[in-house]
C-alpha positions, 0 to 999 in steps of 0.5 A: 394973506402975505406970504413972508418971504424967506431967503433960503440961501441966507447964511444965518440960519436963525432967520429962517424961522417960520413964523410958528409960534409955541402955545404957552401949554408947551412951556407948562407941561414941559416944566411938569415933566422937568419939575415933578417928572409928570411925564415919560414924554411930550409929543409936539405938532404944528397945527394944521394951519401951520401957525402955532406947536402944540401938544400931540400927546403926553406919556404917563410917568413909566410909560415905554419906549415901544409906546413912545415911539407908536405915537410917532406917526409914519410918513410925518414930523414931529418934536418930541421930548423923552425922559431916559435914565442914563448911566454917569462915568461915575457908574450911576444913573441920572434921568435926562431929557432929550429933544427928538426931533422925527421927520420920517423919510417918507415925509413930503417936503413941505411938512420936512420944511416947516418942522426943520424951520421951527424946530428952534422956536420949540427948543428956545421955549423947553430951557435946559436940554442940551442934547437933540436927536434927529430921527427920519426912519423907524431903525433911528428910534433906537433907544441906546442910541438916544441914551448915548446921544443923551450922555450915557457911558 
C-alpha cells in the first residue's frame, strides 16, 4: 500500500496523526461508563494491523485499581479510561474520568510511535475528559497520583 508520508519535524503537531480510526464501540461503551457508570474502566488498543482503536478490555463497576492495572501489559501501549472518586475543595467526593495513556518504557519504538500519533483520535471521540495521565513504567501507575491529576485536593 501507500505509505502516507509524515513530517515528523511538522510544528503542528495535530497533523501528525496516523491514520488509526476509532471503532464506533469506543464511543458506545465510553457513553455507558459516563451515563450509567457500566464500567470501572476501558482498556483501548490498536489493532494488529495498526488501522482502528478498539476495546481490550472493560472493568465491572467496582472493579480495583490492582485489576485495572494488570490488564496493562509490559513492554506495550495502551489508552485507557479509569473512573476515580476524588476528594472536592469542598470536602466532598465526586467520581471523575481520566484518560491514561501507558506507553511501557520497555516498549519498541514503533508501537510508542503509533500510540503517541493517535492518542488524539481516541480522545476527540471520548468528550468530556479534561485530564490525561501518562504513565511509562509500573511505579506510574500510582492511583494517588492519578486522583491528583484528576482533580482530587
Amino acid at each position: 500500500g501507500i505509505r502516507r508520508l509524515r513530517d515528523a519535524d511538522s510544528e503542528d503537531k495535530s497533523t501528525m496523526s496516523s491514520g488509526v480510526l476509532c471503532a464506533d464501540e469506543c464511543l458506545k461503551v465510553f457513553e455507558e461508563m459516563k451515563i450509567r457508570n457500566a464500567y470501572q474502566y476501558i482498556v483501548f488498543k490498536i489493532t494488529d494491523d495498526k488501522k482502528s482503536i478498539v476495546i481490550d478490555v472493560k472493568g465491572e463497576p467496582g472493579a480495583s485499581f490492582e485489576d485495572f492495572t494488570s490488564k496493562l501489559p509490559d513492554g506495550g501501549c495502551r489508552y485507557a479510561v479509569l473512573d476515580v472518586e476524588i476528594n472536592t475543595k469542598s470536602g466532598a467526593t465526586t467520581n471523575k474520568l481520566i484518560f491514561i495513556a501507558w506507553s511501557d518504557d520497555n516498549a519498541s519504538v514503533k508501537p510508542k510511535m503509533l500510540y503517541a500519533s493517535s492518542k488524539d483520535a481516541l480522545k476527540k471521540t471520548l468528550s468530556g475528559i479534561n485530564e490525561e495521565y501518562q504513565a511509562t513504567d509500573r511505579g506510574d501507575l500510582d492511583l494517588a497520583e492519578i486522583k491528583k491529576k484528576a482533580g482530587s485536593v
